[in-house]
C-alpha positions as CSV (number, residue, x, y, z in Angstrom):
1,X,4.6,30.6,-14.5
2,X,1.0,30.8,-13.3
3,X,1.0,27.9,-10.7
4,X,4.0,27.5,-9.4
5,X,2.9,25.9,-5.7
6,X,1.4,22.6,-7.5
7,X,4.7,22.2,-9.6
8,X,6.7,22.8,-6.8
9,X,3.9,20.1,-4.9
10,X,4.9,17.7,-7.7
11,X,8.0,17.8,-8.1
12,X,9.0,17.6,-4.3
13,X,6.5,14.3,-3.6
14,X,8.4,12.7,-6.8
15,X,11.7,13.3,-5.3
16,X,10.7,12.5,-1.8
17,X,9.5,9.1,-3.0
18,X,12.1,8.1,-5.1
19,X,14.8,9.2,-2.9
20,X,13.9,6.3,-0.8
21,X,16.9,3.7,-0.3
22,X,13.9,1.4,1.0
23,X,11.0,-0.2,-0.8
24,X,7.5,1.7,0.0
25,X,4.7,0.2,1.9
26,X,1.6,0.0,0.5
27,X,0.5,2.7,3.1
28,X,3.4,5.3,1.9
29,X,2.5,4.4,-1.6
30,X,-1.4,5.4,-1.3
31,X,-0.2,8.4,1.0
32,X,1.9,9.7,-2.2
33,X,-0.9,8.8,-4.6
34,X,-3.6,10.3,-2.5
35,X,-1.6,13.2,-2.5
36,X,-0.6,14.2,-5.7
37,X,-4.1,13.1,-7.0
38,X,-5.3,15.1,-4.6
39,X,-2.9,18.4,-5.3
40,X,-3.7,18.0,-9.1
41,X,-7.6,17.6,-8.1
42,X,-8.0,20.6,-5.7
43,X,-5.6,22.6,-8.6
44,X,-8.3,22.0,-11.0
45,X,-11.1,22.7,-8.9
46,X,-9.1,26.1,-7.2
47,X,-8.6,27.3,-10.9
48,X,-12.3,27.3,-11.4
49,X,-12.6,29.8,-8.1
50,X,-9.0,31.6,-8.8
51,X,-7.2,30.1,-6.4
52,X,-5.2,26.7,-8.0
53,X,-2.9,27.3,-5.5
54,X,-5.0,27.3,-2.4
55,X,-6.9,24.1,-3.9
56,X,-3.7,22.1,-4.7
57,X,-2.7,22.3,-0.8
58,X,-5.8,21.4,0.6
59,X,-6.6,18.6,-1.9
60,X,-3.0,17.8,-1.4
61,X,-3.6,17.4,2.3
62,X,-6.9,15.7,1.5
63,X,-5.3,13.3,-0.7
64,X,-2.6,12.7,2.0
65,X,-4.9,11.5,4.5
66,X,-7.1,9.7,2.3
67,X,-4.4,7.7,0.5
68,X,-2.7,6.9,3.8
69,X,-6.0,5.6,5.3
70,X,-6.5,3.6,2.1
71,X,-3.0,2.2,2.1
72,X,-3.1,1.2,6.0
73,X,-6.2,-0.2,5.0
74,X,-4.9,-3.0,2.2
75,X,-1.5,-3.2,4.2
76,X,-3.3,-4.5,7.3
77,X,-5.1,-7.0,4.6
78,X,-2.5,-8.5,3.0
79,X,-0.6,-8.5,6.3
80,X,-3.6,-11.3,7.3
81,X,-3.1,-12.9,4.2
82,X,0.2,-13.5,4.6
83,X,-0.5,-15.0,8.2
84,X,-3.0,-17.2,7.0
85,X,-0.8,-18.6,3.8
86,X,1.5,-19.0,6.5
87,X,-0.9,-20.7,8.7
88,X,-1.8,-23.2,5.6
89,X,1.9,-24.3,5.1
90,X,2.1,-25.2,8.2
91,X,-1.3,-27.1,8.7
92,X,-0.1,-28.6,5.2
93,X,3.9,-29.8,6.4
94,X,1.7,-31.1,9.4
95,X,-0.6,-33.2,6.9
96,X,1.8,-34.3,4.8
97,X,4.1,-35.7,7.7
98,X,0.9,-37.6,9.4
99,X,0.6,-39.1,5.8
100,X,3.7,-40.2,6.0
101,X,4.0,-41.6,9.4
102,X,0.7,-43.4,8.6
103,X,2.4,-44.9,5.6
104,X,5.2,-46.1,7.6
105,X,2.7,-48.3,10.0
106,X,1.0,-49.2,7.3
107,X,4.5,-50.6,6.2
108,X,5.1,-52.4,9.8
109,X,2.1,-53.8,9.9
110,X,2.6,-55.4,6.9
111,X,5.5,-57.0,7.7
Protein backbone atom coordinates (compact mmCIF):
# COMPACT_ATOMS: atom_id res chain seq x y z
CA UNK A 1 0.00 0.00 0.00
CA UNK A 2 1.42 3.33 -1.10
CA UNK A 3 -0.43 5.69 1.27
CA UNK A 4 -1.10 4.20 4.13
CA UNK A 5 -1.19 7.55 6.62
CA UNK A 6 -4.38 9.11 4.69
CA UNK A 7 -6.18 5.63 4.92
CA UNK A 8 -5.28 5.23 8.29
CA UNK A 9 -6.50 9.41 8.49
CA UNK A 10 -9.77 8.22 7.11
CA UNK A 11 -10.64 5.54 8.55
CA UNK A 12 -9.88 6.77 12.20
CA UNK A 13 -12.08 10.29 11.74
CA UNK A 14 -14.98 7.89 10.47
CA UNK A 15 -14.82 5.83 13.54
CA UNK A 16 -14.20 8.66 15.84
CA UNK A 17 -17.43 10.29 14.53
CA UNK A 18 -19.63 7.59 14.49
CA UNK A 19 -18.59 6.23 17.65
CA UNK A 20 -20.41 9.09 19.23
CA UNK A 21 -23.33 8.03 21.59
CA UNK A 22 -24.35 11.88 21.19
CA UNK A 23 -25.57 13.82 18.21
CA UNK A 24 -22.70 16.17 16.63
CA UNK A 25 -22.80 19.94 16.73
CA UNK A 26 -22.60 21.71 13.83
CA UNK A 27 -19.05 22.79 15.03
CA UNK A 28 -17.71 18.97 15.41
CA UNK A 29 -19.46 18.28 12.19
CA UNK A 30 -17.47 21.02 10.00
CA UNK A 31 -14.28 20.06 12.25
CA UNK A 32 -14.67 16.38 10.69
CA UNK A 33 -15.50 17.69 7.22
CA UNK A 34 -12.73 20.20 7.23
CA UNK A 35 -10.58 17.59 8.06
CA UNK A 36 -10.97 14.79 5.97
CA UNK A 37 -11.49 17.30 3.04
CA UNK A 38 -8.58 18.64 4.02
CA UNK A 39 -6.36 15.14 4.46
CA UNK A 40 -7.72 14.05 1.00
CA UNK A 41 -6.82 17.66 -0.44
CA UNK A 42 -3.18 18.04 0.96
CA UNK A 43 -2.87 13.90 -0.24
CA UNK A 44 -3.54 15.05 -3.66
CA UNK A 45 -1.50 18.03 -3.67
CA UNK A 46 1.66 15.97 -1.50
CA UNK A 47 1.44 13.33 -4.33
CA UNK A 48 2.20 15.91 -6.93
CA UNK A 49 5.65 16.81 -4.74
CA UNK A 50 6.14 13.00 -3.39
CA UNK A 51 5.06 13.40 -0.25
CA UNK A 52 0.91 12.34 0.02
CA UNK A 53 1.71 11.57 3.35
CA UNK A 54 3.18 14.81 4.59
CA UNK A 55 0.27 16.72 2.67
CA UNK A 56 -2.65 14.66 4.08
CA UNK A 57 -1.47 15.67 7.80
CA UNK A 58 -1.05 19.18 7.22
CA UNK A 59 -4.18 19.58 5.04
CA UNK A 60 -5.72 17.37 7.67
CA UNK A 61 -4.79 19.89 10.27
CA UNK A 62 -5.74 22.67 7.96
CA UNK A 63 -9.04 21.30 7.33
CA UNK A 64 -9.39 20.79 11.19
CA UNK A 65 -9.12 24.29 11.98
CA UNK A 66 -10.87 25.60 9.17
CA UNK A 67 -14.00 23.41 9.51
CA UNK A 68 -14.10 23.99 13.24
CA UNK A 69 -13.94 27.85 12.68
CA UNK A 70 -16.68 27.39 10.00
CA UNK A 71 -18.87 25.25 12.23
CA UNK A 72 -18.56 27.60 15.43
CA UNK A 73 -19.38 30.11 12.97
CA UNK A 74 -23.12 28.76 11.77
CA UNK A 75 -23.57 27.24 15.42
CA UNK A 76 -23.36 30.63 17.01
CA UNK A 77 -26.01 31.67 14.13
CA UNK A 78 -28.55 29.45 14.50
CA UNK A 79 -28.02 29.61 18.25
CA UNK A 80 -29.41 33.52 17.59
CA UNK A 81 -31.99 32.24 15.59
CA UNK A 82 -33.29 30.13 17.88
CA UNK A 83 -33.38 33.03 20.48
CA UNK A 84 -35.09 35.16 18.33
CA UNK A 85 -37.91 32.40 17.20
CA UNK A 86 -38.08 32.11 20.76
CA UNK A 87 -38.29 35.84 21.37
CA UNK A 88 -41.32 35.92 18.64
CA UNK A 89 -43.49 33.20 20.48
CA UNK A 90 -43.35 35.02 23.22
CA UNK A 91 -44.05 38.52 21.83
CA UNK A 92 -46.85 36.52 19.89
CA UNK A 93 -48.55 34.40 23.29
CA UNK A 94 -48.23 38.16 24.55
CA UNK A 95 -50.39 39.53 21.53
CA UNK A 96 -52.70 37.02 21.28
CA UNK A 97 -53.57 37.27 25.12
CA UNK A 98 -54.02 41.37 24.88
CA UNK A 99 -56.42 40.35 21.97
CA UNK A 100 -58.12 38.46 24.00
CA UNK A 101 -58.45 40.45 27.12
CA UNK A 102 -59.52 43.27 24.74
CA UNK A 103 -62.27 41.13 23.49
CA UNK A 104 -63.45 40.41 26.87
CA UNK A 105 -64.11 44.39 27.61
CA UNK A 106 -65.30 44.69 24.58
CA UNK A 107 -67.78 41.99 25.84
CA UNK A 108 -68.50 43.98 29.32
CA UNK A 109 -68.99 46.92 27.75
CA UNK A 110 -71.51 45.68 25.81
CA UNK A 111 -73.44 44.39 28.35
Amino acid sequence: MKRPFPTILVISSLTLFLGCSEPLTTTEKGAGIGTVTGAGLGAIIGSATGHAGVGAGVGAAIGLIGGALIGDQIQARQKQEQELQQQMATQQAEIERAEQELQQLKQQEAR
